[in-house]
C-alpha positions, 0 to 999 in steps of 0.5 A: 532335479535337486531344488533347494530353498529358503522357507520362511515360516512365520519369521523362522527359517526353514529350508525346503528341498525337493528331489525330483525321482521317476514316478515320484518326488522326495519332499522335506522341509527343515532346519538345524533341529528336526524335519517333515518328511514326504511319505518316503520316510520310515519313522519305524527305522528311526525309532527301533535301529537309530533310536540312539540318534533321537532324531525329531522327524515326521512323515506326512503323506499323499503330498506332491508339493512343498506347499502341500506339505506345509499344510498337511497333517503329520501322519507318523512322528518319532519318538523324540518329535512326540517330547517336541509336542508333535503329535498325528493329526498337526500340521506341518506347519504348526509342528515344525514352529514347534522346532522354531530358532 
């Protein structure tokens, strides 16, 4: 099962998604500027062979919840997340008002 939904982050508009997948669920929340990302997400491929795409994204794991995600901290971010202030350690929430239209 595929949702996908508003978020609302202090008065910014985000969207969540999540993909329901056996054993697991893929988890993203974002907007028109970068995401957060479950665990599943290979920051290292993002960095080394798209690199040129300067994507703004991050990876925080042991999540299993759109809220839990929210509040978890970063755990890899991008090259171009990093120029956005984002750094291992902050909170999804806190990295994504970063990115905040």
């Amino acid at each position: 099962m595929i949702s996908v939904k508003p978020l609302m982050i202090e008065d910014h508009s985000f969207v969540a998604t999540s993909v329901q997948l056996p054993k697991t669920n893929l988890l993203i929340i974002s907007n028109e500027i970068g995401y957060v990302m479950c665990g599943a997400l290979d920051v290292d491929l993002l960095n080394e062979k798209l690199s040129d795409r300067k994507i703004i994204a991050a990876r925080a794991t042991g999540v299993k919840t759109i809220e839990q995600l929210l509040e978890a901290p970063l755990d890899k971010v991008t090259i171009e997340a990093k120029n956005k202030g984002w750094y291992k350690g902050i909170t999804t929430k806190d990295a994504l008002l970063k990115i905040a239209e």
